[in-house]
C-alpha atoms as a printed R data frame, in Angstrom:
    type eleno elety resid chain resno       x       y      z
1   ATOM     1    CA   UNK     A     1 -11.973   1.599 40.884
2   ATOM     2    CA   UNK     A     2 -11.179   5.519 41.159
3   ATOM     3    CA   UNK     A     3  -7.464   4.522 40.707
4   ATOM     4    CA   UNK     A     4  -8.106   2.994 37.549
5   ATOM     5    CA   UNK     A     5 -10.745   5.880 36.209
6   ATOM     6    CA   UNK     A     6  -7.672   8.512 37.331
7   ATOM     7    CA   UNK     A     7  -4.770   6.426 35.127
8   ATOM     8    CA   UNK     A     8  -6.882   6.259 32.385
9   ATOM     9    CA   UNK     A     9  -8.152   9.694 32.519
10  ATOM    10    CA   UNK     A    10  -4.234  10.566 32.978
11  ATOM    11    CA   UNK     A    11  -3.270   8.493 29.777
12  ATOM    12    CA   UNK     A    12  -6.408   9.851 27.810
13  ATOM    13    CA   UNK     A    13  -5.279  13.566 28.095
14  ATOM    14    CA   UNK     A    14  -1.990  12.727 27.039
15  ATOM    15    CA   UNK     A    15  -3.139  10.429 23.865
16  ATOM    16    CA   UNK     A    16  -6.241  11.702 22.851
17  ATOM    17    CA   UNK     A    17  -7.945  14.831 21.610
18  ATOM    18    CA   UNK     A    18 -11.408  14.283 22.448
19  ATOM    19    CA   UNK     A    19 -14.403  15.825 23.680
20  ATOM    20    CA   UNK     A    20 -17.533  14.893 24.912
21  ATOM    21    CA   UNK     A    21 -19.443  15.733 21.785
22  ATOM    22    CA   UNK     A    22 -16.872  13.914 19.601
23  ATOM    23    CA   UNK     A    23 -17.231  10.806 22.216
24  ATOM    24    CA   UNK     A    24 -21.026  11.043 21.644
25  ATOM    25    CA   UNK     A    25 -20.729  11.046 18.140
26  ATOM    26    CA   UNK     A    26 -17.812   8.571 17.629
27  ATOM    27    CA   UNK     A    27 -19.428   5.474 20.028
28  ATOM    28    CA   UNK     A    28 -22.159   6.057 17.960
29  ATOM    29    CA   UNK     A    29 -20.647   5.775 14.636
30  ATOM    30    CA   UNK     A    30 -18.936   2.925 16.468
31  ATOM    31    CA   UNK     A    31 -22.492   1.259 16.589
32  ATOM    32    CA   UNK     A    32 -23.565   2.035 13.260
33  ATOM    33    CA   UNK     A    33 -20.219   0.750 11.782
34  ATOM    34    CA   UNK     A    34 -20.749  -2.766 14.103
35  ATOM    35    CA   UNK     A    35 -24.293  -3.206 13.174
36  ATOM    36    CA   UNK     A    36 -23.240  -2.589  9.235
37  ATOM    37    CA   UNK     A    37 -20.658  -5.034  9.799
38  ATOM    38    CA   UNK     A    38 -22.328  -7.714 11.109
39  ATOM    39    CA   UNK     A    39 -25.095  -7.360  8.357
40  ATOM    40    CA   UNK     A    40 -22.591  -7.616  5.464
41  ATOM    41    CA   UNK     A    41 -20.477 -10.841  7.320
42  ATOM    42    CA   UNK     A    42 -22.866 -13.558  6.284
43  ATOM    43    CA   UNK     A    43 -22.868 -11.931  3.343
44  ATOM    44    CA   UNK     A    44 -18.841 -12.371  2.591
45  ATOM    45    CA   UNK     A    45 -19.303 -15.434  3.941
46  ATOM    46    CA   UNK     A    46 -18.045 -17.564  0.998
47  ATOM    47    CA   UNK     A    47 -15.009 -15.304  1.142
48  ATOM    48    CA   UNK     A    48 -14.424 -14.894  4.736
49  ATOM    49    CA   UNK     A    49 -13.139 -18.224  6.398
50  ATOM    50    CA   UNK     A    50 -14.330 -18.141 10.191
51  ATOM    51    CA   UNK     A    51 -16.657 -15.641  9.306
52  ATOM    52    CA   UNK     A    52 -19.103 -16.820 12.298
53  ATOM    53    CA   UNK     A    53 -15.719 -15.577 14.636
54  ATOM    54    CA   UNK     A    54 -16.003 -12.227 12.931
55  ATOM    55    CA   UNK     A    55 -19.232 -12.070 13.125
56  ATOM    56    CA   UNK     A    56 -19.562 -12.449 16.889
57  ATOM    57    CA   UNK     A    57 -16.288 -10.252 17.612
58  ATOM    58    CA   UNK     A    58 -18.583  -7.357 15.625
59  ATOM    59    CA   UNK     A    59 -21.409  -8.357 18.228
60  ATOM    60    CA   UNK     A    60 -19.009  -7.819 21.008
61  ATOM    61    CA   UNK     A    61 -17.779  -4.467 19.604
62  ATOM    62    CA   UNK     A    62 -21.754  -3.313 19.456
63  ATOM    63    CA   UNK     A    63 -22.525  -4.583 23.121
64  ATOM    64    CA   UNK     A    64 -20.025  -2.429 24.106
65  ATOM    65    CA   UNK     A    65 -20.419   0.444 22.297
66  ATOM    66    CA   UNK     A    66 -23.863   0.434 23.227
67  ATOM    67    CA   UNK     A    67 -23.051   0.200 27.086
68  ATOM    68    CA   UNK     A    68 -20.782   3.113 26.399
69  ATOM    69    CA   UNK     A    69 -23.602   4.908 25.316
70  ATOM    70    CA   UNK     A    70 -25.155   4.571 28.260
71  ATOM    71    CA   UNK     A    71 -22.160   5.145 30.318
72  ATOM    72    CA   UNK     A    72 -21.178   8.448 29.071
73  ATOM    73    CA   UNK     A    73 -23.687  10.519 30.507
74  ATOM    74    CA   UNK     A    74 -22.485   9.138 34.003
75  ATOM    75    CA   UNK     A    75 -18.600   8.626 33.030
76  ATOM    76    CA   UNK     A    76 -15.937  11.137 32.167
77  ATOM    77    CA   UNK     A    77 -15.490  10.908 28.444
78  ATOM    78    CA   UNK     A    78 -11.702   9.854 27.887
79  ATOM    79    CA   UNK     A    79 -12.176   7.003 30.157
80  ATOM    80    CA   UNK     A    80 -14.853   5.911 27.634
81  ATOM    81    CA   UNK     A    81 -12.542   7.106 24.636
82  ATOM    82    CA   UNK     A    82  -9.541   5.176 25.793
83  ATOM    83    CA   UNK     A    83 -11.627   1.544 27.093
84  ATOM    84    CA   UNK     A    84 -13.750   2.115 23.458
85  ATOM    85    CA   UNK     A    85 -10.191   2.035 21.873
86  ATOM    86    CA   UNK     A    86  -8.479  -0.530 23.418
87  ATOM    87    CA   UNK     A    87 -11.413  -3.405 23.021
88  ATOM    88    CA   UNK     A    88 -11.889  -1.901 19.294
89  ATOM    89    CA   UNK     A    89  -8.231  -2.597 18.544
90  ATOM    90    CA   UNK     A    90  -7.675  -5.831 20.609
91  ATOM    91    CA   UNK     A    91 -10.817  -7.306 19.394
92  ATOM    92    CA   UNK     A    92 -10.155  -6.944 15.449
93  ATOM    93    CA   UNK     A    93  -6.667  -7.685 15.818
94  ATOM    94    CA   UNK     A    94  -7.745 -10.849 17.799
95  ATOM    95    CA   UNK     A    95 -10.811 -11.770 15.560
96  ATOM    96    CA   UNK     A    96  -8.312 -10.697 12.248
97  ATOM    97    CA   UNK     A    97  -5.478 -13.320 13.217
98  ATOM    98    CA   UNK     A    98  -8.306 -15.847 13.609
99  ATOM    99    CA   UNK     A    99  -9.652 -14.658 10.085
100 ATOM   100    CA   UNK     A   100  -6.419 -14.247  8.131
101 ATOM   101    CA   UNK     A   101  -4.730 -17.544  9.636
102 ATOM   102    CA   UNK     A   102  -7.857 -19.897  8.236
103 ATOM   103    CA   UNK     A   103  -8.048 -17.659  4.954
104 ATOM   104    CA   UNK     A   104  -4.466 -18.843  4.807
105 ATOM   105    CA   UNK     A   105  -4.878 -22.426  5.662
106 ATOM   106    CA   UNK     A   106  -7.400 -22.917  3.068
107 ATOM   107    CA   UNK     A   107  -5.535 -20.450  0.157
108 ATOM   108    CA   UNK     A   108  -8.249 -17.649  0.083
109 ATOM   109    CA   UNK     A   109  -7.922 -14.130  0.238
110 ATOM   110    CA   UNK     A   110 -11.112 -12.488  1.891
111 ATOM   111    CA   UNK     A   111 -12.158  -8.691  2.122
112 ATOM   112    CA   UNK     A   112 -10.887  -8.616  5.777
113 ATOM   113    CA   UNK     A   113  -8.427  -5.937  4.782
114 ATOM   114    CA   UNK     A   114 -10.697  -3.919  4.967
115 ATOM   115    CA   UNK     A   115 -11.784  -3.354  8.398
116 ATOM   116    CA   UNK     A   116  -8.228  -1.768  9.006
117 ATOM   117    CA   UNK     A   117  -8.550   1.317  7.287
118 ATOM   118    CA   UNK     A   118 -12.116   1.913  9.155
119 ATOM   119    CA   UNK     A   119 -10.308   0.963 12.341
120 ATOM   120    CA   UNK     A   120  -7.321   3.681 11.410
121 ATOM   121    CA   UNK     A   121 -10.298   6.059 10.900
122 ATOM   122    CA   UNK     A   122 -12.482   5.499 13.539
123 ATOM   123    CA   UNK     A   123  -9.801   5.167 16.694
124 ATOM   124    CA   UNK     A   124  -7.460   8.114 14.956
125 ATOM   125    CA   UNK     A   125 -10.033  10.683 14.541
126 ATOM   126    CA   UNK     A   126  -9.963  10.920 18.510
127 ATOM   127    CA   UNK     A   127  -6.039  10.898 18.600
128 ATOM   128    CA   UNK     A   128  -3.546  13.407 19.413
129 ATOM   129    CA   UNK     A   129  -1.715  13.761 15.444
130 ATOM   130    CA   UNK     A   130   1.416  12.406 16.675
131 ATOM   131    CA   UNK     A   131  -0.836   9.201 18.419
132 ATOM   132    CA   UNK     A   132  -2.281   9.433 15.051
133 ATOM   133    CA   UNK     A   133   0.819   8.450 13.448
134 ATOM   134    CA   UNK     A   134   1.952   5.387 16.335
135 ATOM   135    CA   UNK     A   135  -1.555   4.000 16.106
136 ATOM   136    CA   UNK     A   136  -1.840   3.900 12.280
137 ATOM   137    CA   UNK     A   137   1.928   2.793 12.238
138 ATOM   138    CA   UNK     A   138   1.262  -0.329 14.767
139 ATOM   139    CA   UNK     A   139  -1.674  -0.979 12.365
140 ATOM   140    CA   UNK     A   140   0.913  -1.086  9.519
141 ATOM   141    CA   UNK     A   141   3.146  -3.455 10.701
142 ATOM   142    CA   UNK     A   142   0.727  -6.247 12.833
143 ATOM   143    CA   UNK     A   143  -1.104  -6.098  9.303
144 ATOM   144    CA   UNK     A   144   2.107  -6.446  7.168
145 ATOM   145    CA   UNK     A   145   3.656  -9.141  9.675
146 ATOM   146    CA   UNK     A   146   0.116 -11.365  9.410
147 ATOM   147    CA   UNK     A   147   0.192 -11.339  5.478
148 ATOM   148    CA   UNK     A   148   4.180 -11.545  5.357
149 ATOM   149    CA   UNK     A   149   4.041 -14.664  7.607
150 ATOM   150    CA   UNK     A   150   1.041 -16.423  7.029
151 ATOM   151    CA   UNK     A   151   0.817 -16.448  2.952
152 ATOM   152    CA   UNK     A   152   2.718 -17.583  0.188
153 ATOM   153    CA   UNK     A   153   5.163 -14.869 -1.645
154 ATOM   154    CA   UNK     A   154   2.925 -15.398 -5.028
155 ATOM   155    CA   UNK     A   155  -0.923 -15.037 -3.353
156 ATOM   156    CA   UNK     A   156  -2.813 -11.782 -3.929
157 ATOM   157    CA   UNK     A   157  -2.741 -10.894 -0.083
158 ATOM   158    CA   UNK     A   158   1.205 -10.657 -0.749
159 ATOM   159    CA   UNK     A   159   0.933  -9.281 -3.733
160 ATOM   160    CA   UNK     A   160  -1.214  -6.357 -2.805
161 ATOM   161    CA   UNK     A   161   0.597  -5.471  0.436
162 ATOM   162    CA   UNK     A   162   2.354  -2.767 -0.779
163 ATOM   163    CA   UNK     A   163  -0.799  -0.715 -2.190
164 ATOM   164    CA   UNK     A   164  -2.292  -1.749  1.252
165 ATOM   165    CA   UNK     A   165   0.101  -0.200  3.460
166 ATOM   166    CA   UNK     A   166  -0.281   2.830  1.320
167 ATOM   167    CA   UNK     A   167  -3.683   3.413  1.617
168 ATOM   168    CA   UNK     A   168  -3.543   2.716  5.239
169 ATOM   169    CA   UNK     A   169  -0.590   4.962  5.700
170 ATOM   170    CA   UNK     A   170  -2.816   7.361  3.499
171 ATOM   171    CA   UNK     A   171  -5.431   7.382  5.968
172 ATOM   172    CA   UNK     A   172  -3.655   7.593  8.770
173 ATOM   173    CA   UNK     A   173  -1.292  10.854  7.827
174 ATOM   174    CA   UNK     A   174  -4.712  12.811  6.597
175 ATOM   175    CA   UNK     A   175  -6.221  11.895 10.056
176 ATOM   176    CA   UNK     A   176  -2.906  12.928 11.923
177 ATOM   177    CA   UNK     A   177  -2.935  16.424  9.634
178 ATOM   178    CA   UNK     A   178  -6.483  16.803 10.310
179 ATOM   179    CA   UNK     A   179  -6.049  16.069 14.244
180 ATOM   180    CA   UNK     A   180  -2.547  18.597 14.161
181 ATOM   181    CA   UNK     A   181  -4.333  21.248 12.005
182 ATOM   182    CA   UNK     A   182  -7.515  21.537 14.780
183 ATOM   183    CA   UNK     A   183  -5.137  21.396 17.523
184 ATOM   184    CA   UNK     A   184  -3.317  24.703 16.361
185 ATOM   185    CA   UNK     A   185  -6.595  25.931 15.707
186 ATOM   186    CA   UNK     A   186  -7.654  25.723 19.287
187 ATOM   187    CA   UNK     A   187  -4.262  26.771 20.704
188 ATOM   188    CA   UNK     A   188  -4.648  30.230 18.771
């Protein structure tokens, strides 16, 4: 178990740029953002095929959160930083393929979109700038490969996937300026 706290506390302080106030602050954003999810889901529900998937991968994000919360004050912070970001990302894309493939199936479009840009935000804004860019980049292209293969060249998921991929990109390049600018700030 100490081998696996060293790697990741190796791999954090090469990816992120973290502290433990920002840890404390973003696992509990984290929670608020889960426990605003889940409220508006049933809500969406009409529009959101498999919403009840969605719904309990947003449960799973706030259990964990939460036991991060407690965690912290005994943990390091970048193990909880880079754990926090792996079962944020793995658990929307995972709960988003489940999502996008029945919205395609039965010719919706839903609001799922959506969640990306908050997961750019939320998992960038403890990133090295450089991460920044990867993370928002992989982002980009698992998004653009779900709409590109799973609906039809004429349906408004298509459609709107260029002015998607700009606003994420949007979001992620301010984050990675933001994350270079406070980095040279600290250096000096």
């Amino acid at each position: 178990l100490r081998a696996v706290g060293r790697l990741l506390q190796k791999a954090g302080n090469s990816i992120f740029s973290t502290t433990p106030k920002v840890e404390r602050y973003t696992v509990f954003f984290h929670l608020v953002a889960a426990a605003v999810l889940g409220a508006l889901l049933p809500l969406a529900r009409e529009r959101t095929p498999n919403w009840e998937f969605a719904l309990a991968a947003v449960a799973i994000m706030f259990a964990a959160n939460l036991a991060f919360v407690f965690s912290l004050p005994r943990l390091h912070y970048l193990p909880v930083a880079v754990l926090s970001t792996f079962l944020d990302t793995v658990i929307v894309m995972v709960a988003s393929s489940v999502v996008m493939r029945a919205s395609a199936s039965q010719e919706k479009a839903s609001d799922l979109w959506l969640i990306f840009p908050l997961l750019i935000l939320i998992v960038s804004l403890r990133l090295r700038a450089l991460w920044s860019i990867f993370y928002t980049l992989l982002i980009v292209a698992w998004y653009s490969a779900h709409i590109g293969l799973l609906f039809p060249r004429d349906s408004r998921p298509f459609v709107e996937l260029p002015v998607r991929v700009g606003f994420f990109l949007l979001i992620g390049l301010v984050v990675a300026a933001r994350n270079y600018a406070i980095s040279k700030s600290n250096e000096g």
